[in-house]
C-alpha positions in Angstrom: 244.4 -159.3 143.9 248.1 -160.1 144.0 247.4 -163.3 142.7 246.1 -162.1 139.7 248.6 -159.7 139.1 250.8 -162.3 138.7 248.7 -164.8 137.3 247.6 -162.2 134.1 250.8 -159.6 134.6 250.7 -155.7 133.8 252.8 -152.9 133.7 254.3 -152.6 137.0 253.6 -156.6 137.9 255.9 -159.1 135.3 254.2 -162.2 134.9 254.9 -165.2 137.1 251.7 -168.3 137.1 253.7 -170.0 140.2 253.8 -167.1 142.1 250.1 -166.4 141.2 249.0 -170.2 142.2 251.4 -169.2 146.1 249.0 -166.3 146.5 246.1 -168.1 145.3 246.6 -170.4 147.5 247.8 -168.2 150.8 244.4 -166.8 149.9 242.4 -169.9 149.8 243.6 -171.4 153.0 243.1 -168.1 155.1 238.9 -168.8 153.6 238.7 -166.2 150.9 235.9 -167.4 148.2 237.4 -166.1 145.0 240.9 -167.4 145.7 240.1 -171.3 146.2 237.9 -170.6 142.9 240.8 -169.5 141.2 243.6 -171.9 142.8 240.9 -174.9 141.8 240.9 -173.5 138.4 245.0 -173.3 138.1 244.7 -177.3 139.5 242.3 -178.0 137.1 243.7 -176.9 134.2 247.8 -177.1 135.1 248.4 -173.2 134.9 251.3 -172.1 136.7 251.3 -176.0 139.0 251.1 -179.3 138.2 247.5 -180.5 136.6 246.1 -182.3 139.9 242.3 -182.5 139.6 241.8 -183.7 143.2 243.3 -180.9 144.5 241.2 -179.0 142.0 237.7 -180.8 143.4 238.7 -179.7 146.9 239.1 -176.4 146.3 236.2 -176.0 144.0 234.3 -177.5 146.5 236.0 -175.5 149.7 234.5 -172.5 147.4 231.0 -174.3 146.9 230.8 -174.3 150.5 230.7 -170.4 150.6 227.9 -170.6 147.9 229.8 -169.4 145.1 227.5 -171.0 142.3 230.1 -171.2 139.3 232.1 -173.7 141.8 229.5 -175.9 142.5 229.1 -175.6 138.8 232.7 -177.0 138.5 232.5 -179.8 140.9 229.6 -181.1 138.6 231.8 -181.0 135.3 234.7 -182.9 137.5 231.7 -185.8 138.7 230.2 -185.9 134.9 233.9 -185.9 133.2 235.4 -187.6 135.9 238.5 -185.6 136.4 240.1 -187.3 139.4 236.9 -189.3 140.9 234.4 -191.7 138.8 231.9 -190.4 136.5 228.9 -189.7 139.1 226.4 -188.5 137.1 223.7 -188.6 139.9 226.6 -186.7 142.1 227.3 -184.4 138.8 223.5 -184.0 138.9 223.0 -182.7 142.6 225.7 -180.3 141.9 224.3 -178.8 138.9 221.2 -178.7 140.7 222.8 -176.5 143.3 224.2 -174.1 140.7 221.1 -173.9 138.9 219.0 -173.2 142.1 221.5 -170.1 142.4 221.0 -168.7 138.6 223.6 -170.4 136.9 222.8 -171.1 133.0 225.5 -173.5 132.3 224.4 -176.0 135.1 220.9 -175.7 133.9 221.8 -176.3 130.5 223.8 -179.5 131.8 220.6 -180.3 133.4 218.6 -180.3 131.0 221.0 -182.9 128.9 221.1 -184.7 131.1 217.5 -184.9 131.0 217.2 -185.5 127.6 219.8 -188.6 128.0 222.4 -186.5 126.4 225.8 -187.3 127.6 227.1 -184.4 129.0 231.0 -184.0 128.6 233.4 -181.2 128.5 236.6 -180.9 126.3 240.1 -181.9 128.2 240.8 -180.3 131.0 237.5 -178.2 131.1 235.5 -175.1 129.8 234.6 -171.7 130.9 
């Protein structure tokens, strides 16, 4: 919760991304869900820290671990884009797959592109 505080600011909380991506990450290593999600996402996209996408994959993927679908979700865009491993689309694939089986729209859509021999992509650093 402090994290985001920081990370969006309101009235009684200034603004401060680094300060956000330290809780974040306090959070993250002490196993909460949500706060790897959100430190991956501040890797990912350089918010508040230096862009590093394979610190971004390992965090996404410390979250996947806990079955938080829209991670797994994210560890598929960074196999199919590429962001900090090689394109793996059959490793993209089986993480889709895994967000898919949990409800998630996006990864079946990316799914079904796939299937279709579209090329999936997503615009520089990421979406959603």
């Amino acid at each position: 919760v402090v994290g985001t505080y920081n990370l969006d600011g309101n009235p009684a909380v200034r603004q401060n991304k680094k300060l956000s991506v330290w809780w974040f990450r306090r959070g993250a290593e002490g196993g909460e869900p949500d706060s790897m999600y959100r430190l991956a996402r501040r890797y990912r996209d350089g918010d508040g820290t230096k862009q590093d996408f394979a610190l971004s994959l390992k965090w996404y993927k410390a979250a996947a671990a806990t079955g938080d679908k829209d991670s797994m979700y994210h560890v598929g865009q960074h196999y199919v884009s590429g962001w900090g491993v090689p394109i793996d689309e059959e490793e993209a694939r089986e993480w889709f797959q895994k967000a898919a089986d949990k409800g998630d729209s996006d990864a079946q859509r990316a799914i079904d592109m796939m299937n279709c021999g579209i090329f999936v992509d997503f615009p520089w650093p990421g979406v959603r």
